[in-house]
C-alpha positions, 0 to 999 in steps of 0.5 A, a space after each residue: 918765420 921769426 924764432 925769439 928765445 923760450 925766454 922772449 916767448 914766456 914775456 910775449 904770453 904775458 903781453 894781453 892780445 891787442 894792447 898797445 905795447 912799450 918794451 923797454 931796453 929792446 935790444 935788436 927789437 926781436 920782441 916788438 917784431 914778434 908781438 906784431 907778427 904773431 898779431 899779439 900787440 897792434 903797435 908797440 914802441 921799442 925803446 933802447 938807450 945805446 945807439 948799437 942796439 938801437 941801430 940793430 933794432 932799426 935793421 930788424 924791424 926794417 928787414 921783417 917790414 914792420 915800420 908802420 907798426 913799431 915806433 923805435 925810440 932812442 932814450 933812457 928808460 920810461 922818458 921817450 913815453 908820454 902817458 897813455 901811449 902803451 897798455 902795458 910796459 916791459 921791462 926786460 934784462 935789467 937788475 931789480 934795482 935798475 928796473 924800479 928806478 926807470 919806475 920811479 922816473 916816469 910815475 905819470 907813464 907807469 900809472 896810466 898802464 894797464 899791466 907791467 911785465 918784468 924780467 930781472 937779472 937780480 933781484 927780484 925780490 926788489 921788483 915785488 917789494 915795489 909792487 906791494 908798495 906802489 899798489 900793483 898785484 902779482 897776476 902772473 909768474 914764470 921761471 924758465 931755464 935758458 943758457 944754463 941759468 934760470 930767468 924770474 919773469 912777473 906781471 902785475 896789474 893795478 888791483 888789491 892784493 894781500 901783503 906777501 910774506 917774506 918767502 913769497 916776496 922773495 920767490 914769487 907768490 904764485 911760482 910758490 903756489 903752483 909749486 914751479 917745476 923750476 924753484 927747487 933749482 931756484 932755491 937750490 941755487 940761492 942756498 949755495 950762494 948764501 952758504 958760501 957767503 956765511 963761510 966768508 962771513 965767518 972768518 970776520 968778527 965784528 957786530 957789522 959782521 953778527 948783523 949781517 950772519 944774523 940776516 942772512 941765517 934768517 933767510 937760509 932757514 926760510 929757504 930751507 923750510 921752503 925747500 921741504 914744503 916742496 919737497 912735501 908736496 912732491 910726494 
């Protein structure tokens, strides 16, 4: 039986049954190899630009016999894909700003999906400004905590949505909604960062130096207030 990471599962629930699948930078493929062996995704294309991975993905879906149902494609980003070959496109292991540029390259692909899920090493705020631009809709949020760190993972679909507020586009509209179990160390994590870099920050002073402890004072306050509404709520 295939065992995939905690963090490999919360994508694989976000993937809708029976929709045509592309995922993105697939590494050994053990995501593609599950969405067809749990009967998850018909057929999915996996897509790795680095030909290391690319031939250990080959290995994996060879050894689970899954030839007929996973395409593996080697080339950057979106650009293996035509329009319409997928449903729904993950993205997976990738900063925000590397993920919204493989978006950005291929706009006849990414407009012909049905859904797009994501998982960012950084920056996710990133993703969801690009969202809020380009018309898709927050639908679904995770955090899970796997290696000692914790992962944001975002689906979102093309449909309607309010503007977000600057806390939600930073921390996720729905993780803020349900009141994750999992933001307060989120929070926590991100306060300690930007706590430290003030203290840096400090020991310099220009009006480049004022500018930027103006910005990011603004967001230690918002995490803050946030923190103590969830804190709120707890109780």
């Amino acid at each position: 039986m295939l065992r995939i990471s905690n963090r490999l599962q919360a994508l694989a629930k976000m993937v809708p049954q029976g929709m045509r699948t592309a995922d993105i930078g697939t590494d050994h493929a053990f995501l593609p190899c599950y969405l067809i062996s749990q009967g998850i995704s018909p057929f999915v294309i996996a897509i790795d630009m680095n030909e290391g991975p690319f031939e250990a993905a080959r290995r994996n879906i060879s050894n689970y016999l899954l030839e007929n149902y996973i395409d593996l494609r080697l080339g950057e980003g979106l650009k293996p894909l035509k329009p319409h070959e997928v449903e729904v496109l993950v993205i997976a292991g990738l900063g925000g700003s590397t993920m919204t540029e493989i978006l950005n390259g291929s706009p006849e692909v990414v407009c012909e999906a049905r859904r797009v899920i994501f998982q960012p090493m950084t920056d996710a705020e990133v993703i969801r400004i690009w969202l809020q631009e380009n018309g898709w809709t927050i639908i679904d949020e995770e955090l899970i905590y796997e290696d000692r760190r914790i992962f944001e993972i975002i689906a979102a679909e093309k449909r309607k949505s309010r503007t977000l507020s600057q806390s939600e586009l930073c921390f996720g509209p729905l993780l803020i909604e349900k009141k994750h179990p999992l933001l307060p160390d989120l929070l926590e994590k991100e306060l300690n960062g930007l706590q430290e870099i003030l203290k840096q920050l400090a020991k310099s002073k220009n009006k480049e130096v004022d500018e930027k402890m103006h910005f990011f004072r603004k967001k230690e306050n918002m995490i803050k207030e946030l923190l103590i509404c969830l804190s709120a709520a707890s109780l």
